[in-house]
C-alpha positions in Angstrom: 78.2 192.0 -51.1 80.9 191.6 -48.9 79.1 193.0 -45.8 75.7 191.7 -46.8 77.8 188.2 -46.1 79.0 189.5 -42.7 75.4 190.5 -42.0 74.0 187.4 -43.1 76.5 185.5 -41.0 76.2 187.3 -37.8 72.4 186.7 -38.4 73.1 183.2 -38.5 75.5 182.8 -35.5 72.7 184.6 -33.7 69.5 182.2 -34.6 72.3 179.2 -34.1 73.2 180.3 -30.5 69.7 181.2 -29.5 68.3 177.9 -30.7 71.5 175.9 -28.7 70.5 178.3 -25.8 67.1 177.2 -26.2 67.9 173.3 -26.3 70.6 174.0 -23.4 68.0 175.4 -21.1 64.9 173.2 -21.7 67.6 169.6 -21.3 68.4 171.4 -17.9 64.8 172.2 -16.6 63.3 168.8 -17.3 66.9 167.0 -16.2 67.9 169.3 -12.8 65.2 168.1 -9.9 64.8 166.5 -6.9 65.2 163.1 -8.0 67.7 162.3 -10.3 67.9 160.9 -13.6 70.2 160.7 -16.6 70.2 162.9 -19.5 69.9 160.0 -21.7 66.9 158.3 -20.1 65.0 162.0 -19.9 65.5 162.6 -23.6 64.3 158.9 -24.3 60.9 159.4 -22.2 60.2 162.5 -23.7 61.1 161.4 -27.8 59.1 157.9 -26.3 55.7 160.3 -25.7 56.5 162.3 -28.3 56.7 159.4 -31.3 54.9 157.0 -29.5 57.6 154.6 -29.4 58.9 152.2 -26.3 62.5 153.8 -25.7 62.5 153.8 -21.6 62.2 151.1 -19.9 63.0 152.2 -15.9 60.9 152.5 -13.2 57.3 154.3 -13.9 57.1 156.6 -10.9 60.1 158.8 -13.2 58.2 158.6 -16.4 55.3 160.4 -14.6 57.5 162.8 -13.1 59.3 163.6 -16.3 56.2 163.5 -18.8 53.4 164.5 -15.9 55.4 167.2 -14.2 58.7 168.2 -15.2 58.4 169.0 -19.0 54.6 170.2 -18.8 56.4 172.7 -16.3 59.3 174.0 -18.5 56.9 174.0 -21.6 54.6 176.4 -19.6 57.4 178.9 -18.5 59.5 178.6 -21.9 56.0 179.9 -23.4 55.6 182.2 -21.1 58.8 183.9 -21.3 58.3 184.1 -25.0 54.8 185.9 -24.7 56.1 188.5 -22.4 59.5 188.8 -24.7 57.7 189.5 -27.7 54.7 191.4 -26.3 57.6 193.7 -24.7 59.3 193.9 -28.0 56.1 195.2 -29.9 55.2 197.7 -27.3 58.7 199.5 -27.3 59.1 199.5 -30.7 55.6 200.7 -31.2 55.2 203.1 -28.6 59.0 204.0 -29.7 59.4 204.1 -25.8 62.2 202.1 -24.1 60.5 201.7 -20.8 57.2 200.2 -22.3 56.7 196.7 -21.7 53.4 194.9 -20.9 52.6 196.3 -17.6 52.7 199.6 -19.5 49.8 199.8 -20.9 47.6 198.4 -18.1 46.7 195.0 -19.9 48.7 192.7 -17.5 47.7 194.8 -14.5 43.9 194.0 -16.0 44.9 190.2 -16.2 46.1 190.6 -12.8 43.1 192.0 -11.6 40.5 189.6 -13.0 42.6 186.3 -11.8 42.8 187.9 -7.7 39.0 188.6 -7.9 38.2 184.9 -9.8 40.6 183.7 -6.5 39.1 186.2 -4.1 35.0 185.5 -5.3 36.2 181.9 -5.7 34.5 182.2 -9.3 34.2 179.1 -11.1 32.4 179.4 -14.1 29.8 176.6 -15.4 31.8 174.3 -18.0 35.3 176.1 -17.5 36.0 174.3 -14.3 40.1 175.3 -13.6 40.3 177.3 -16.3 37.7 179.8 -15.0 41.4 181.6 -13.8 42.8 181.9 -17.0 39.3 182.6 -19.1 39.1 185.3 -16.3 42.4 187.0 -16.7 42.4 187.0 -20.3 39.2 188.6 -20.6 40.3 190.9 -18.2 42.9 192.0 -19.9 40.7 192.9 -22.7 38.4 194.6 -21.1 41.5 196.9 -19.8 42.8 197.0 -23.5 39.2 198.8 -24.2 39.4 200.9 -21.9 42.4 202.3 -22.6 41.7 202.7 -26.0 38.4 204.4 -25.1 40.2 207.0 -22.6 43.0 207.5 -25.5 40.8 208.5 -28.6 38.5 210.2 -25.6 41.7 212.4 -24.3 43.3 212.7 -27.9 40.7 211.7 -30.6 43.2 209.5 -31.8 46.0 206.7 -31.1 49.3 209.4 -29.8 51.4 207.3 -28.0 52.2 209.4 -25.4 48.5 209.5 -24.6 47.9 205.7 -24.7 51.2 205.1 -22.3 49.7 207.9 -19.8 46.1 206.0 -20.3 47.7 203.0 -19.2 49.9 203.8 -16.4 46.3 205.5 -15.0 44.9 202.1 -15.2 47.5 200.0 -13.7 47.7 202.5 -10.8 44.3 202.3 -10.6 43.6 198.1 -10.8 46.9 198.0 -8.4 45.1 199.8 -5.9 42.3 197.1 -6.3 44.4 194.4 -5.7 45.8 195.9 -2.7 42.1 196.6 -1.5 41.5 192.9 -2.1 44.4 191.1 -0.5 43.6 194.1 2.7 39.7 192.1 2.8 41.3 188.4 2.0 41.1 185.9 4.4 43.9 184.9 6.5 43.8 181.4 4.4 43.1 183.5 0.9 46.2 186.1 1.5 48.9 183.7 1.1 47.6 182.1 -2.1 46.8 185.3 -3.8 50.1 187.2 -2.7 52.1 184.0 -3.9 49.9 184.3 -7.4 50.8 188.0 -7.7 54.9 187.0 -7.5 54.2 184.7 -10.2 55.1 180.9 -10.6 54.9 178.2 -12.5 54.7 176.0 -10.8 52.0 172.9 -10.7 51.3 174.2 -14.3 50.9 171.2 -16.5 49.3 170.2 -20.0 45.8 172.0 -19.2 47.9 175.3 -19.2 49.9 174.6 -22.0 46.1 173.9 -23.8 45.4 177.7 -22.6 47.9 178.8 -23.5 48.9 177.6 -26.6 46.2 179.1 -29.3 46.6 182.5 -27.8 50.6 182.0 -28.2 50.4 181.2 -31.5 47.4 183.9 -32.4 49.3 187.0 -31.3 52.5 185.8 -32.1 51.1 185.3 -35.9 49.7 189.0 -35.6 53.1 190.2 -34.6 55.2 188.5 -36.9 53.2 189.9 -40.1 53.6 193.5 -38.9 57.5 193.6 -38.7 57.6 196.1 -41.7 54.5 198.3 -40.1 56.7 197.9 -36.3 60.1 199.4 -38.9 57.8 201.9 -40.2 55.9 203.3 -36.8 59.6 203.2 -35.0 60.3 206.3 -37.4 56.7 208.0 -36.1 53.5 208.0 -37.0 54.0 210.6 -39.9 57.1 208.7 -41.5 54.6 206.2 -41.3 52.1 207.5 -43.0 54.3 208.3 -45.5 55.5 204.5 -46.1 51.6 204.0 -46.9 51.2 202.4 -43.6 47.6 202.7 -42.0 49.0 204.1 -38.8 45.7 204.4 -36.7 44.6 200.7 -38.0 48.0 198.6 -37.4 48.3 200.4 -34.3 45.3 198.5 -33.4 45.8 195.3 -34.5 49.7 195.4 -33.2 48.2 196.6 -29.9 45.8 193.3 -29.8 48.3 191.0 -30.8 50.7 192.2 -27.8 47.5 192.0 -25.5 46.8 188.3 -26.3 50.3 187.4 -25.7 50.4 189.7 -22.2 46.6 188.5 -20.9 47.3 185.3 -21.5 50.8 184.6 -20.3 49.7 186.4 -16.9 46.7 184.5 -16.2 48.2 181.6 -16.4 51.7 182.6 -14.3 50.8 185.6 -12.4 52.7 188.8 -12.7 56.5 188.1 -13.4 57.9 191.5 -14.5 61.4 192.5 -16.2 61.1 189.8 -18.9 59.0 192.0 -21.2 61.2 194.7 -20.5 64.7 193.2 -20.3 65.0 190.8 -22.6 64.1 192.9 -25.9 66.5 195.5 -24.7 69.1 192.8 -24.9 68.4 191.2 -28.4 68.5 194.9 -29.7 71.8 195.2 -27.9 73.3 191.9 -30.3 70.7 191.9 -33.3 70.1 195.7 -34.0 66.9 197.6 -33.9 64.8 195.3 -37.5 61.8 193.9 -35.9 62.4 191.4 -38.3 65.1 189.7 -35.9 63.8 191.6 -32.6 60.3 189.6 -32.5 61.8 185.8 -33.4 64.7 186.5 -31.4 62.9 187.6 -27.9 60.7 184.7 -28.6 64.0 182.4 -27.9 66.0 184.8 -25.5 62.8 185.2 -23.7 61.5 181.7 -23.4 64.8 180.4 -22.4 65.6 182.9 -19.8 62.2 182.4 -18.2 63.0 178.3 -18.0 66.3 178.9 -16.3 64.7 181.9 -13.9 62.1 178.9 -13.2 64.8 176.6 -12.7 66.9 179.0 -9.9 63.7 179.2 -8.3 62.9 176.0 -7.4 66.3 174.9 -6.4 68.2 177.6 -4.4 66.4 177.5 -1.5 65.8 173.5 -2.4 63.4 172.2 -1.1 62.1 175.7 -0.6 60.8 177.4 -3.8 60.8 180.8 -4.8 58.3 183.0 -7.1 59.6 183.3 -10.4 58.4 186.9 -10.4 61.0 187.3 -7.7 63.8 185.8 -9.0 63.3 187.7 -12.5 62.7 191.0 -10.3 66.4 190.5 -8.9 68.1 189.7 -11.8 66.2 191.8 -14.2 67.0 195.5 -11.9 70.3 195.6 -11.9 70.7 194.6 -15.9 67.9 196.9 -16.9 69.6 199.6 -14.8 73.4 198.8 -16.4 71.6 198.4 -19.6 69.9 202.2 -19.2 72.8 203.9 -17.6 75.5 202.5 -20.8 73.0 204.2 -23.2 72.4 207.5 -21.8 76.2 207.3 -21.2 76.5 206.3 -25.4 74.2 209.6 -26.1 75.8 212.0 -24.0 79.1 210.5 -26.0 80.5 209.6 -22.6 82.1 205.7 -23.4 
């Protein structure tokens, strides 16, 4: 009893400190910019949209730029952050492999893929208008999901990790050596835009992208969140599995789609920002333990808020200068990744 209350209050302290992180971090993205203006009157315009009521009453210019641009923006990355968190979280725990995250298994390259050809072709597709891009990516990333599904049950006749992991490094290496061939043919006035797009950013993202974005959030977020006991079960192996009278081959599949939503969709609307998917599970694993259960909620608020703040370096460190996110997560996200590996081999050799 006594430790199922320390447990329980640990778990608490946790969600509580995640959730002030969260709050913490979204107050500073929409309140930190180039012009200036008061916690107070950024809170009121955004509770004034949100309720409908008349709480600001300053200049109009900074209700556009708080409503129209600055909280559209954070919105975009916090969701983001949380895709590639929780994507990241499934894959390890379900490929039971601590170096897969959602470039792994070839869906984001796929993503990637599909949005430099839509911006290479300059596809715009009848009715879709600007979201051609993002339609693009995410179908992309499909596509790639089926194919390495179909080279997996072709090399193995069945879902072994081991075999969908190699099937998917095959295909990223492959679609990365596409891209390359298309930035080699861009035009000089293409190259910059689709180079910048493969560093990822955020930025002029607004409400249309948060409309993208959204239903496919919440779709394979759902689909996550009801296999946390199948994600316990399949961290043990596919025969413990079994055993637990868990339909290994079938929730592999549906797991696998859920993290595929969440990873073609994130990157067709943000480009290619690695380490989050990656990193961040690692670290909530580190403070939470290994129970899905806590892993996939808690990436979603780790994740989300570390990808507003990364977005927030990145446009003022160089201000007015701004940098890709993907860049910015890339530095930060070596060095911990690297401390993070090194302390556990060091913890299983027994060397502390």
């Amino acid at each position: 009893m006594i430790f199922k209350n320390i447990f329980f209050n640990k778990t608490s302290i946790l969600y509580i400190g995640s959730l002030f992180i969260v709050c913490t971090s979204v107050i500073m993205g929409v309140f930190i910019g180039t012009v200036s203006l008061t916690v107070g009157d950024t809170i009121k315009i955004i509770i004034g949209h949100l309720t409908g009521l008349s709480l600001y009453h300053g200049p109009e210019n900074m209700d556009l730029i708080i409503w129209q641009i600055r909280f559209p923006r954070v919105l975009v990355a916090f969701l983001v952050g949380a895709s590639l968190s929780i994507a990241g979280a499934a894959f390890q725990g379900l490929l039971r492999n601590s170096l897969a995250d959602p470039y792994t298994i070839g869906v984001s390259s796929g993503a990637t893929l599909g949005s430099v050809m839509a911006i290479y072709f300059h596809w715009s597709i009848f009715g879709l208008s600007i979201f051609t891009l993002p339609v693009v990516g995410i179908v992309s990333g499909f596509i790639t999901l089926l194919l390495v599904f179909g080279i997996t049950k072709l090399a193995s006749g069945n879902l072994a990790n081991e075999t969908i992991i190699l099937a998917g490094i095959i295909l990223s290496s492959f679609m990365s050596a596409l891209i390359s061939l298309i930035v080699a043919l861009s035009p000089e006035e293409d190259v910059r835009q689709v180079l910048y797009w493969l560093m990822g950013s955020v930025s002029m993202r607004g409400w249309s992208h948060i409309q993208i974005l959204g239903p496919f959030f919440l779709v394979g977020t759902i689909m996550l969140l009801l296999h946390v006991k199948e994600l316990n079960g399949l961290a043990f192996g596919d025969q413990s599995a079994q055993f637990m009278g868990i339909d290994v081959k079938k929730k592999k599949r549906i797991i696998l789609i859920g993290a595929s939503v969440l990873t073609g969709a994130a990157v067709s609307v943000s480009g290619a920002i690695g380490f989050v998917g990656l990193v961040i599970p690692h670290v909530v694993r580190l403070v939470a333990g290994a129970n899905h259960k806590h892993v996939l909620p808690l990436s979603i608020l780790i994740g989300g808020s570390y990808l507003v703040l990364a977005d927030l370096l990145a446009r003022t460190i160089l201000e007015p200068r701004e940098l890709p996110i993907g860049v910015v997560t890339a530095l930060i996200g070596s060095p911990i990744f690297t401390l993070l590996l090194v302390k556990e081999r060091m913890r299983k050799r027994g060397i502390s």
